[in-house]
C-alpha positions in Angstrom: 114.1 97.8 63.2 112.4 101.0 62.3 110.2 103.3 64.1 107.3 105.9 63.4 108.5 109.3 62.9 105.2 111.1 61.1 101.6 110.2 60.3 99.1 111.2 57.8 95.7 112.4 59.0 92.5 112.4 56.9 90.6 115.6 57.1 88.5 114.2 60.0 91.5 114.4 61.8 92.1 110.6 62.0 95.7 108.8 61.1 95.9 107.0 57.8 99.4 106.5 57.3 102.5 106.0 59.4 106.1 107.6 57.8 108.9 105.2 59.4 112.4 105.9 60.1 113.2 103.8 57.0 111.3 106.6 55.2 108.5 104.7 54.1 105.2 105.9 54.1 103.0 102.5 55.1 99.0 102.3 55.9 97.3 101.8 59.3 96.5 99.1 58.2 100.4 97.5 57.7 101.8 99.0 60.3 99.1 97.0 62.7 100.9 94.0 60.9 104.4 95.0 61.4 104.0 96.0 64.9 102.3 92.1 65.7 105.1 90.9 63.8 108.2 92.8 66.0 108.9 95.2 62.8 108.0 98.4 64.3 109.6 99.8 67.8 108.2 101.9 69.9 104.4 101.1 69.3 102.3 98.4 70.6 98.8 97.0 69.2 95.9 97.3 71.2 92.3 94.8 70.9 89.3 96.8 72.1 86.1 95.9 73.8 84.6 95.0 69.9 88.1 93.4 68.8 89.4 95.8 66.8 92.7 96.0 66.5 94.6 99.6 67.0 97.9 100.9 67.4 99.1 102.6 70.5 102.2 104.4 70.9 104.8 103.4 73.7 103.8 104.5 77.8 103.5 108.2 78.5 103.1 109.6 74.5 100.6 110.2 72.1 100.4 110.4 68.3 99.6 113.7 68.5 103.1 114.5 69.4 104.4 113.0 66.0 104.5 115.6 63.2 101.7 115.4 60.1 103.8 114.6 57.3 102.1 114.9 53.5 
């Protein structure tokens, strides 16, 4: 099972890619779909108040802390 070890940010700041332990580089957008789906550890999905789907790190971290990998 893999887990996130760097993003990609857009210039607005916001993440647009996930870099995995396996060394991929996969989109928001997958990794929503591998985290539902048990691929990805340490991160959880999250349905807000409109029921949009988002990814959340584990308890007590933040993406932030994850470095931004080109």
């Amino acid at each position: 099972m893999e887990t996130i070890t760097g993003v990609h940010r857009n210039h607005f700041g916001e993440i647009i890619n996930f870099v995995t332990s396996g060394g991929r580089v996969i989109s928001y957008r997958k990794a929503l779909f591998e985290a539902e789906n048990g691929h990805i550890q340490g991160v959880q999905t999250n349905l807000d108040q409109d029921g949009n789907m988002s990814l959340m790190p584990e308890p007590n971290q933040s993406f932030d802390q994850y470095p931004n990998l080109f």
